[in-house]
PQR file of N, CA, C, O and H, with PARSE charges and radii, in Angstrom:
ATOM      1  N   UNK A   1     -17.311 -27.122  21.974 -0.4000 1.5000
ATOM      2  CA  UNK A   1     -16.319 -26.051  22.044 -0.0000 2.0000
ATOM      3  C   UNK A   1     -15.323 -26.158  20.896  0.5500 1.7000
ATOM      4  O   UNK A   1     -14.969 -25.231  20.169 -0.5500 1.4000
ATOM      5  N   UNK A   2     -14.807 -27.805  20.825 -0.4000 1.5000
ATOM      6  CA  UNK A   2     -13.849 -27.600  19.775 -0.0000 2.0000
ATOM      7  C   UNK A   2     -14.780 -27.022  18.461  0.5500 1.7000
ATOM      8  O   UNK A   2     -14.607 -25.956  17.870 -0.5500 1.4000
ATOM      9  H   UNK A   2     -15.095 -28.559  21.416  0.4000 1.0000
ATOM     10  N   UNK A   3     -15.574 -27.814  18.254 -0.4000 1.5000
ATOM     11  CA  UNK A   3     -16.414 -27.165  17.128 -0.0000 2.0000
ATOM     12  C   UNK A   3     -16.771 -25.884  16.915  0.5500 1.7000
ATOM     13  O   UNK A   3     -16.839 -25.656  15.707 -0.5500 1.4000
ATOM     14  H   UNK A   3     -15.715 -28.680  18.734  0.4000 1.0000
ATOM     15  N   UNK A   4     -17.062 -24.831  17.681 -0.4000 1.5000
ATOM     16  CA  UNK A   4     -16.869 -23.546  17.502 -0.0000 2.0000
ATOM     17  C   UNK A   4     -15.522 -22.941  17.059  0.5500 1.7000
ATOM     18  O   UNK A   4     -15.484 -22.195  16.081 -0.5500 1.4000
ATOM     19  H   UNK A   4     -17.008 -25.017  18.662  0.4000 1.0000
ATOM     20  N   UNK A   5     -14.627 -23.191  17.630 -0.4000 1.5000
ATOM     21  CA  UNK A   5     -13.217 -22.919  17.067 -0.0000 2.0000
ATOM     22  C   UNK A   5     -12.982 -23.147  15.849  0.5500 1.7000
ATOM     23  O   UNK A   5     -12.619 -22.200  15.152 -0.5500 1.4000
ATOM     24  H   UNK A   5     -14.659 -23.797  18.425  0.4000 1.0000
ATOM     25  N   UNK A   6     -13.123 -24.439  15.277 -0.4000 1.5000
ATOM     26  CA  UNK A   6     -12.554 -24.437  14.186 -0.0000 2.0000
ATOM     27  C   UNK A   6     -14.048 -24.143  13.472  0.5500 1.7000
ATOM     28  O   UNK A   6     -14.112 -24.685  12.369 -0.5500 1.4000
ATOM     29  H   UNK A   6     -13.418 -25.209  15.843  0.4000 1.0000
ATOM     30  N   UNK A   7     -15.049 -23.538  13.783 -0.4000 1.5000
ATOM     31  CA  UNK A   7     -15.957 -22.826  13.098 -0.0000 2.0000
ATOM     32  C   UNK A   7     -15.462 -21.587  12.591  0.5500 1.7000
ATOM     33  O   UNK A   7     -15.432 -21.235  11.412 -0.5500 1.4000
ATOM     34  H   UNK A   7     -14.997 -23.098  14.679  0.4000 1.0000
ATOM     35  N   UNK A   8     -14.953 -20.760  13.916 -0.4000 1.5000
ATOM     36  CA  UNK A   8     -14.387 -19.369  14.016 -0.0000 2.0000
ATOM     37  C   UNK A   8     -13.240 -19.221  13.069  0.5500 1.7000
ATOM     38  O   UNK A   8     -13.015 -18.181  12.450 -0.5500 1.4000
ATOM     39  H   UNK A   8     -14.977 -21.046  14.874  0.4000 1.0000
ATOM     40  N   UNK A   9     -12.330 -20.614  12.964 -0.4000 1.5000
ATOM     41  CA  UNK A   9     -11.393 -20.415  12.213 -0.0000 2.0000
ATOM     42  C   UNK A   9     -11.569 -20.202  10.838  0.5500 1.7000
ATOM     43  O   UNK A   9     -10.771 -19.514  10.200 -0.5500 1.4000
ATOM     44  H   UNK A   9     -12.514 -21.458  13.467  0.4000 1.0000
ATOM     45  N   UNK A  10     -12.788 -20.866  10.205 -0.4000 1.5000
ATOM     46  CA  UNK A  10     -13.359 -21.213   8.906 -0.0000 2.0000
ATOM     47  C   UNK A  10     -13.733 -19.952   8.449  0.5500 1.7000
ATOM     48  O   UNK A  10     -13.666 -19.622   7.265 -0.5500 1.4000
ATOM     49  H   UNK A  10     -13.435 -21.424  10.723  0.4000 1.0000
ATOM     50  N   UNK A  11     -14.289 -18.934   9.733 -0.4000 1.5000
ATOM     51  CA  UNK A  11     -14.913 -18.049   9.101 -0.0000 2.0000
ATOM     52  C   UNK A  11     -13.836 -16.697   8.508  0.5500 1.7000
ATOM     53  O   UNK A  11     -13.902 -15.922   7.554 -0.5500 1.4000
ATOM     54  H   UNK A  11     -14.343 -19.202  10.695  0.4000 1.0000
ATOM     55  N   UNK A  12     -12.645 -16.960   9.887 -0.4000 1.5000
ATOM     56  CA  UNK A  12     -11.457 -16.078   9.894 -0.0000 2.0000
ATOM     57  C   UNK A  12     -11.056 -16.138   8.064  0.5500 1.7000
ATOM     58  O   UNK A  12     -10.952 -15.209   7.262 -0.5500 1.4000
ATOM     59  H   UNK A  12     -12.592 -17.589  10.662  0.4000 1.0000
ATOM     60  N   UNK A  13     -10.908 -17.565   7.879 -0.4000 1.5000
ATOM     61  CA  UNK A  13      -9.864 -17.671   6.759 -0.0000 2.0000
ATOM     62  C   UNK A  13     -10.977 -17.295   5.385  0.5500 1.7000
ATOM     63  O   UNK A  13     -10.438 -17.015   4.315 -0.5500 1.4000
ATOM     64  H   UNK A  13     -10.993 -18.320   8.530  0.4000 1.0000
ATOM     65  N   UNK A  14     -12.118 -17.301   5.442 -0.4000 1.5000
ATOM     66  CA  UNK A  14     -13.400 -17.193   4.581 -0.0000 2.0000
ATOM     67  C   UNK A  14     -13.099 -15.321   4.504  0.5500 1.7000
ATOM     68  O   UNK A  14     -13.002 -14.832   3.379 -0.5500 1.4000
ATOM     69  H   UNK A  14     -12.556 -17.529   6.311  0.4000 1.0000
ATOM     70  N   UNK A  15     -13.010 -14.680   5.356 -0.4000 1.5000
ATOM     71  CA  UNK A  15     -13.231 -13.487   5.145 -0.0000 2.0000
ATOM     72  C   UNK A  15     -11.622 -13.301   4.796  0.5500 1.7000
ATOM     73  O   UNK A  15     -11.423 -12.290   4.121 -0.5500 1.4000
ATOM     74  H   UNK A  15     -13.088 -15.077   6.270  0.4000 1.0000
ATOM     75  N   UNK A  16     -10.767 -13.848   5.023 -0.4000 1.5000
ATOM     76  CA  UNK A  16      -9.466 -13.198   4.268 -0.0000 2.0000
ATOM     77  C   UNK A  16      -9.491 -13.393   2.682  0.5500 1.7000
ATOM     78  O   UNK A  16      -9.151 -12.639   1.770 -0.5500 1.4000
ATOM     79  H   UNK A  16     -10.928 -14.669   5.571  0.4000 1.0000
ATOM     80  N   UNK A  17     -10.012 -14.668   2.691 -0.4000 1.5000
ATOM     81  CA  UNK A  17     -10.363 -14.682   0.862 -0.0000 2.0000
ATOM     82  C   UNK A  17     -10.913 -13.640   0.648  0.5500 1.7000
ATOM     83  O   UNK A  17     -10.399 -12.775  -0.061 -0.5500 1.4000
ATOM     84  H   UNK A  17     -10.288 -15.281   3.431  0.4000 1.0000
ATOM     85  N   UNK A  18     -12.023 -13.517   1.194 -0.4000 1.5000
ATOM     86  CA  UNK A  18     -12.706 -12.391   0.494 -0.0000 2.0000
ATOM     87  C   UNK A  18     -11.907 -11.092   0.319  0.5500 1.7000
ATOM     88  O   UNK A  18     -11.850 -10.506  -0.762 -0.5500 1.4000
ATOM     89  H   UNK A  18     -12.441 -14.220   1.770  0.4000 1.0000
ATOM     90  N   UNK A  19     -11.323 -10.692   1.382 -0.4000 1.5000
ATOM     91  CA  UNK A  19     -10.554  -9.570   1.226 -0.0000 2.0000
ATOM     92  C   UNK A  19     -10.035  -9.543   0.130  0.5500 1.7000
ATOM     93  O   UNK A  19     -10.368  -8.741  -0.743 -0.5500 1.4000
ATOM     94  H   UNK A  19     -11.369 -11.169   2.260  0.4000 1.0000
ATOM     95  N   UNK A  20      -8.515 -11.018  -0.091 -0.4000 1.5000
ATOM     96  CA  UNK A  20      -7.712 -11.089  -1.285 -0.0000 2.0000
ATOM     97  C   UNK A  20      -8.583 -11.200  -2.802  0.5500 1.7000
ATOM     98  O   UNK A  20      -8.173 -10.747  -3.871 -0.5500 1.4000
ATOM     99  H   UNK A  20      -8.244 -11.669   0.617  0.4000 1.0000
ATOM    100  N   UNK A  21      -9.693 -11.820  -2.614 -0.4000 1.5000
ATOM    101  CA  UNK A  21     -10.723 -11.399  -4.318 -0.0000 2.0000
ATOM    102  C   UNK A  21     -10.913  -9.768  -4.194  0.5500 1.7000
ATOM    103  O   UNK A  21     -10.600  -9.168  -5.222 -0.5500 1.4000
ATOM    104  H   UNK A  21     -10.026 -12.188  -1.745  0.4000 1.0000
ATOM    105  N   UNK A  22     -11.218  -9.230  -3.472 -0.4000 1.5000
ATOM    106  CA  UNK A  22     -11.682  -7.875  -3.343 -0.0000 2.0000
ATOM    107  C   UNK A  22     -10.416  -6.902  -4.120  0.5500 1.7000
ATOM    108  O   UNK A  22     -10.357  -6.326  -5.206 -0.5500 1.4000
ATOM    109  H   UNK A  22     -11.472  -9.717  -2.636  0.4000 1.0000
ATOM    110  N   UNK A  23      -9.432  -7.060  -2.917 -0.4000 1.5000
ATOM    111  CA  UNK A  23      -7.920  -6.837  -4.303 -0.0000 2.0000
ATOM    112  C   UNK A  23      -7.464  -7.192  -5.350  0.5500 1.7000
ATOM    113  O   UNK A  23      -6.428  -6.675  -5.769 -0.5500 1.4000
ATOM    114  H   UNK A  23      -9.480  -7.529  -2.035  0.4000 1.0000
ATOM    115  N   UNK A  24      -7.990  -7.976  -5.909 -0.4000 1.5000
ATOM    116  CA  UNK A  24      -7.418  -8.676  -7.007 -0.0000 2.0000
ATOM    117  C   UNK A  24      -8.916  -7.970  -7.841  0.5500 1.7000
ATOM    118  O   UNK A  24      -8.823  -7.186  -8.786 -0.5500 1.4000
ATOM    119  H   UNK A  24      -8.831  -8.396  -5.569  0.4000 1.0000
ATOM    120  N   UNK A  25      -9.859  -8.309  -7.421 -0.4000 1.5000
ATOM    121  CA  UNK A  25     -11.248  -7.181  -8.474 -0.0000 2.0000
ATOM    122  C   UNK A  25     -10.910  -5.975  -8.636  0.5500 1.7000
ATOM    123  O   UNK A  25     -11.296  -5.357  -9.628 -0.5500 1.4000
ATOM    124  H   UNK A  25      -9.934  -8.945  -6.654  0.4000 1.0000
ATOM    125  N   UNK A  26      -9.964  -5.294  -7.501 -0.4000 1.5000
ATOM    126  CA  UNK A  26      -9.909  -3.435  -7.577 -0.0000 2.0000
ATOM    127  C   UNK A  26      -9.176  -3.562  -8.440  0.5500 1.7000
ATOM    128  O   UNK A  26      -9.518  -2.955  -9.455 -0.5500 1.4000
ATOM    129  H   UNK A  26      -9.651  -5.796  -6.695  0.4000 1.0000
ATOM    130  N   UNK A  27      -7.979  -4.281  -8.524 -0.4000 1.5000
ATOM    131  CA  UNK A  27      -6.453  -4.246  -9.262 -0.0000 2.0000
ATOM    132  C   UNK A  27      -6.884  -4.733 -10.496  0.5500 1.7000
ATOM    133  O   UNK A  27      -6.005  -4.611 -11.349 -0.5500 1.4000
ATOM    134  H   UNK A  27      -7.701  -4.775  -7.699  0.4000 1.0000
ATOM    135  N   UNK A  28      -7.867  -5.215 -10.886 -0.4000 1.5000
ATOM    136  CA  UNK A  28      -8.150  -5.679 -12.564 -0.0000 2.0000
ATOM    137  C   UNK A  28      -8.851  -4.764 -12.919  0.5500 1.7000
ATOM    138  O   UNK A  28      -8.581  -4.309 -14.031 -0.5500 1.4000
ATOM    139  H   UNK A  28      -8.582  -5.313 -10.193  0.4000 1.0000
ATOM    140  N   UNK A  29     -10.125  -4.062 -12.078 -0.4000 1.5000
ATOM    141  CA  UNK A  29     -11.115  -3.345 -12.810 -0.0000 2.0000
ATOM    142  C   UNK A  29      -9.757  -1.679 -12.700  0.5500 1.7000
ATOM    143  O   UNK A  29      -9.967  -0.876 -13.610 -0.5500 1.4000
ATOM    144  H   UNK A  29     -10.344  -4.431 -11.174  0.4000 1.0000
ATOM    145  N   UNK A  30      -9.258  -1.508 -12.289 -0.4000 1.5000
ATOM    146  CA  UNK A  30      -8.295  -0.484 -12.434 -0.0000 2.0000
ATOM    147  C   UNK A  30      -7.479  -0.295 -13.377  0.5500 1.7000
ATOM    148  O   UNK A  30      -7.170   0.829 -13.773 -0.5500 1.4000
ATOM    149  H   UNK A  30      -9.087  -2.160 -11.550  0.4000 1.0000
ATOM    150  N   UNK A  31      -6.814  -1.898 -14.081 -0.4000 1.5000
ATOM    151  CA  UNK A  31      -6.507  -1.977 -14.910 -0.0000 2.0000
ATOM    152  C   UNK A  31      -7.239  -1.899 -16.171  0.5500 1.7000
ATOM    153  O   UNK A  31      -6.640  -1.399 -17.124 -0.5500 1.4000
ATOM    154  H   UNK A  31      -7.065  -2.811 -13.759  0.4000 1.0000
ATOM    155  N   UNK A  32      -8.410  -2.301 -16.330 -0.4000 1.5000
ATOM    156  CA  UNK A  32      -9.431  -2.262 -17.279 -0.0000 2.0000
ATOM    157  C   UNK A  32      -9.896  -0.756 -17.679  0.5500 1.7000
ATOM    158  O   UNK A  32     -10.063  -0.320 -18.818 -0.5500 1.4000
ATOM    159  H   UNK A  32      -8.897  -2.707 -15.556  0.4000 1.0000
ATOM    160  N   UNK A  33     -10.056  -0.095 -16.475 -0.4000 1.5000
ATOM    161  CA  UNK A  33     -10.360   1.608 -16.485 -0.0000 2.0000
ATOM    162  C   UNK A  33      -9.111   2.296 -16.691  0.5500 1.7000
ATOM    163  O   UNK A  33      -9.381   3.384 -17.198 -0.5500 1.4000
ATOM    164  H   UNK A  33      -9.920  -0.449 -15.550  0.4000 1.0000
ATOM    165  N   UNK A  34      -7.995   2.177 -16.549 -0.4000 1.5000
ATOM    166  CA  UNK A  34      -7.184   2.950 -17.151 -0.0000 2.0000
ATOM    167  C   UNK A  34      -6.545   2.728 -18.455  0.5500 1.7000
ATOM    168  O   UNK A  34      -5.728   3.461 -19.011 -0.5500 1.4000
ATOM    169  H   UNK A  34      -7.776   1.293 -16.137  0.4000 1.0000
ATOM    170  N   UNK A  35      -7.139   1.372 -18.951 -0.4000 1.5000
ATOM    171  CA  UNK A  35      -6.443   0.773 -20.288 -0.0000 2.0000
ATOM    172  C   UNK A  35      -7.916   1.602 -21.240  0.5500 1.7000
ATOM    173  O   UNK A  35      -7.878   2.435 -22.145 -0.5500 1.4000
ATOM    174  H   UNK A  35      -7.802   0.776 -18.499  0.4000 1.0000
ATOM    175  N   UNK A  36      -8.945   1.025 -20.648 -0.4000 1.5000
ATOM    176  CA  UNK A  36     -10.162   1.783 -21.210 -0.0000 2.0000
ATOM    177  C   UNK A  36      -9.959   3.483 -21.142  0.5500 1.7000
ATOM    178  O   UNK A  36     -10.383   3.978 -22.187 -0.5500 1.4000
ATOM    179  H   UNK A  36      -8.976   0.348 -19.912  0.4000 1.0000
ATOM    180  N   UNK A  37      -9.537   4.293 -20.392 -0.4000 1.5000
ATOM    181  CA  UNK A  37      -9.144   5.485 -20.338 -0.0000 2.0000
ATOM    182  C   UNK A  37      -8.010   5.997 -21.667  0.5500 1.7000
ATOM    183  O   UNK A  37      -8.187   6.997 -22.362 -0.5500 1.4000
ATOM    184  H   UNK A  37      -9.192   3.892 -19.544  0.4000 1.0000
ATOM    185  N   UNK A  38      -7.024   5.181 -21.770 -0.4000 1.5000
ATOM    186  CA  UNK A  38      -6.132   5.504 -22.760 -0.0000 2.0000
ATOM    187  C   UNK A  38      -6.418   5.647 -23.810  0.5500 1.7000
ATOM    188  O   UNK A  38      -6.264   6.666 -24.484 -0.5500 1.4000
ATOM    189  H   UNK A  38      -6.880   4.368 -21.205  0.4000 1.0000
ATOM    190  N   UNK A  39      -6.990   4.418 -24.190 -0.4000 1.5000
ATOM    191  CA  UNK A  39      -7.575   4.171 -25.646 -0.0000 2.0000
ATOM    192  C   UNK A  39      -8.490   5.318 -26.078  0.5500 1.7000
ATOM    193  O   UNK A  39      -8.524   5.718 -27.242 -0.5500 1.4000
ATOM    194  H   UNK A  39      -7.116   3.591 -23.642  0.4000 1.0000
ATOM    195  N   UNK A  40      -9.138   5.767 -25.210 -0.4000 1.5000
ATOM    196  CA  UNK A  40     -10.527   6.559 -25.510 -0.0000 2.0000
ATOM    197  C   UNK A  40      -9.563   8.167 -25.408  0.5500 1.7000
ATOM    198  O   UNK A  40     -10.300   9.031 -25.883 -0.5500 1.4000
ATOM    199  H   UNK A  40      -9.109   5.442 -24.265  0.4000 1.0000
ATOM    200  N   UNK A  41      -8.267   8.773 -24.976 -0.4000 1.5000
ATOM    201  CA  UNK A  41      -7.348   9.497 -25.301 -0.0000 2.0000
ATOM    202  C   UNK A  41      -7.052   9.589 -26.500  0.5500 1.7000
ATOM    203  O   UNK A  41      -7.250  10.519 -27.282 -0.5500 1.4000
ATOM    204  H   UNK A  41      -7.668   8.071 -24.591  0.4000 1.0000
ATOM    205  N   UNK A  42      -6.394   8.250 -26.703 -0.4000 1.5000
ATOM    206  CA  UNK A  42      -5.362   7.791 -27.702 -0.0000 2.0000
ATOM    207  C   UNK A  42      -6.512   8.407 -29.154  0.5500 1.7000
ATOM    208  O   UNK A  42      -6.234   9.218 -30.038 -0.5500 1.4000
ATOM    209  H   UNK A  42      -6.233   7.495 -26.068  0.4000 1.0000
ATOM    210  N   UNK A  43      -8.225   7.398 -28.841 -0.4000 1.5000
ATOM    211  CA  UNK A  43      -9.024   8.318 -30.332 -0.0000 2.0000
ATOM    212  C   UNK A  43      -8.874   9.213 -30.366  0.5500 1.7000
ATOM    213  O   UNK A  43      -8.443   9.509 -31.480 -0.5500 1.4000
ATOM    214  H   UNK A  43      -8.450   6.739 -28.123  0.4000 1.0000
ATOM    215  N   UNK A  44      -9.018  10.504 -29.372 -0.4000 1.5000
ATOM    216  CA  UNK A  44      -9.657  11.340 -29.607 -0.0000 2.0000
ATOM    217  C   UNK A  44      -8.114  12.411 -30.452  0.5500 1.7000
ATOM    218  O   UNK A  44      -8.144  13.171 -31.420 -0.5500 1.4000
ATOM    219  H   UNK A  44      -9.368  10.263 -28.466  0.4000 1.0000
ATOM    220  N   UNK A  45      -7.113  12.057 -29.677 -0.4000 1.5000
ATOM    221  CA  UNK A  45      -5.819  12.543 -30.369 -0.0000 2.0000
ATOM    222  C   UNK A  45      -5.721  11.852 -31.712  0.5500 1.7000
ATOM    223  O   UNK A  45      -4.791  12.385 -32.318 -0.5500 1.4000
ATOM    224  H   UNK A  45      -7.089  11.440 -28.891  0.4000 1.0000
ATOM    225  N   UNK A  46      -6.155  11.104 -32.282 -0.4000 1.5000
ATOM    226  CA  UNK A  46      -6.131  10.502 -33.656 -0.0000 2.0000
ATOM    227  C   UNK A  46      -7.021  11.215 -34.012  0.5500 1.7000
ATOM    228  O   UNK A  46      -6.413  12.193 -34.447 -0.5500 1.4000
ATOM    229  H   UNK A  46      -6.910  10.671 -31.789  0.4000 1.0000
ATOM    230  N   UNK A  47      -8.207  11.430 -34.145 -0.4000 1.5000
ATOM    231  CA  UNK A  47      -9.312  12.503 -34.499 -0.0000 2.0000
ATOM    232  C   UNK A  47      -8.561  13.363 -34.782  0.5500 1.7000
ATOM    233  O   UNK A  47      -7.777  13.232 -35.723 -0.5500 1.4000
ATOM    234  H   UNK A  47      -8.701  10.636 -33.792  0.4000 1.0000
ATOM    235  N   UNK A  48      -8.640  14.848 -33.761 -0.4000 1.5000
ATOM    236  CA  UNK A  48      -7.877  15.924 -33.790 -0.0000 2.0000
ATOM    237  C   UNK A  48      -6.554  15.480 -34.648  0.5500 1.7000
ATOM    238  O   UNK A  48      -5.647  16.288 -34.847 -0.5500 1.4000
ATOM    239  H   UNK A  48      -9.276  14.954 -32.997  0.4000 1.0000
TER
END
């Protein structure tokens, strides 16, 4: 029994990581796509 618990607990705290990488991947690749977004603005207004 104890061993299931602190199984359950392992898994609790395993999937909150995951959550917090999951935010931290949206929040970089967001940053990456809107820095990548600008730049590709920024040419095309240098062009023109």
């Amino acid at each position: 029994m104890l061993y299931l618990l602190s199984f359950i607990r392992m898994i609790i705290v395993f999937s909150a990581e995951i959550v917090q990488i999951c935010h931290i991947v949206k929040r970089v690749n967001f940053t990456l796509i809107s820095a990548w977004v600008s730049s590709k603005t920024c040419d095309k207004l240098v062009i023109s």
